[in-house]
MIFILO-761514 format. One line per field, with one value per residue (C-alpha): residue number from 1; residue in three letters; x, y, z. Coordinates in nm, 2 decimals. Layout:
# MIFILO-761514
num NUM|...
residu ALA|...
u X|...
v Y|...
w Z|...
//
This chain:
# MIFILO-761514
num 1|2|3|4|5|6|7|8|9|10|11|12|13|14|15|16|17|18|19|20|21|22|23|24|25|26|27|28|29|30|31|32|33|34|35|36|37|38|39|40|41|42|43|44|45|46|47|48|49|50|51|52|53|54|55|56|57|58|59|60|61|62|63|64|65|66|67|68|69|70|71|72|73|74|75|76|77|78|79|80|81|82|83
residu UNK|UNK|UNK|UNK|UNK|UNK|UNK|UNK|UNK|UNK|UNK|UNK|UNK|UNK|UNK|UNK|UNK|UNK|UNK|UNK|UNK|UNK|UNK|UNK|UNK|UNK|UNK|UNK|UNK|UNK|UNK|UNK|UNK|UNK|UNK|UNK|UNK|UNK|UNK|UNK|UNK|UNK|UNK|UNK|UNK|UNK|UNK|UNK|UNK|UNK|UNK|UNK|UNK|UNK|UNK|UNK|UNK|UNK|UNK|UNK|UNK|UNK|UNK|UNK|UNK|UNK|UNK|UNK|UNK|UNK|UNK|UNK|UNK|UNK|UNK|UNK|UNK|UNK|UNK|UNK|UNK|UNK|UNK
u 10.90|10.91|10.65|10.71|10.61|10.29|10.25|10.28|10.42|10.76|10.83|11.14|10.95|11.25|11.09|10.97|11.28|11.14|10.98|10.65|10.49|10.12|9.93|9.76|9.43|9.49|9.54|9.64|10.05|10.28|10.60|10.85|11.19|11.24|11.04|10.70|10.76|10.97|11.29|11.58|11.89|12.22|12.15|12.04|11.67|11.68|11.72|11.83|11.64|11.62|11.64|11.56|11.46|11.50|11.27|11.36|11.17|11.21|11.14|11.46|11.47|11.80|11.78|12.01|11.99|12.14|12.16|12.37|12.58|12.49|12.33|12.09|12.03|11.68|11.59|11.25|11.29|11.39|11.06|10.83|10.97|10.93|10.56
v 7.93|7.93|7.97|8.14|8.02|8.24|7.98|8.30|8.19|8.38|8.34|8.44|8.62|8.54|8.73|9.01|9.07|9.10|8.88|8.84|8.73|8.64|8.60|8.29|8.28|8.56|8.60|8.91|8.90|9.21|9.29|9.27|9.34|9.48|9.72|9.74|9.83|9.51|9.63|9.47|9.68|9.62|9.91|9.77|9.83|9.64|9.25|9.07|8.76|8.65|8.25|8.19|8.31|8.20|8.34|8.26|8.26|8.62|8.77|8.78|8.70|8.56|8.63|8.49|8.75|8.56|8.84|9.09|8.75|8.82|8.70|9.00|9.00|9.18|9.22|9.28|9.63|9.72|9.53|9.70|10.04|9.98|9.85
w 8.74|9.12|9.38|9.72|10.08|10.04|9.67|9.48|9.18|9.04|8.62|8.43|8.14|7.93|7.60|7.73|7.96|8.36|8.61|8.68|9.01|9.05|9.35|9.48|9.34|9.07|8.72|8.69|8.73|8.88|8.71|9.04|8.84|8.49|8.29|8.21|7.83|7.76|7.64|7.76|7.88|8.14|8.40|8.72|8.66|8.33|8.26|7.97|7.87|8.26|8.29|8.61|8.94|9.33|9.60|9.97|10.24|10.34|9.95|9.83|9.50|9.31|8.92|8.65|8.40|8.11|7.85|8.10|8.19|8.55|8.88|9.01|9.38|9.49|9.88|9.97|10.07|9.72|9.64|9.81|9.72|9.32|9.38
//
């Protein structure tokens, strides 16, 4: 789990393969990398039982996708665009 500089708060749904991110004040989270359906996979859209995940100041977030033995790097342009 990580929280951003806005205290959204980031969480490496290790299980369900993707990271979730929920708002301040909201209980309702937003699935910000991986897939909605929960199956893990090694193309870049997929994750692998993610571990952890790093959010600087700017949005980027750094993911170590354990499964796929890799470290995923997402900007916030690539964000916004699969929002």
């Amino acid at each position: 789990m990580r929280l951003d500089y806005q205290n959204s708060l980031y969480i490496a749904d290790r299980d369900h393969h993707r990271i979730q991110k929920y708002l301040a004040d909201s209980s309702n989270a937003t699935i910000v990398a991986g897939l909605a359906n929960r199956t893990s996979g090694s193309s870049l859209s997929q994750l692998s039982y993610p571990s952890h995940v790093l959010v600087d100041a700017s949005g980027n977030m750094c993911i170590i996708d354990t499964g796929n033995e890799r470290v995923s790097y997402l900007g916030l342009m690539v964000l916004l665009q699969k929002q």
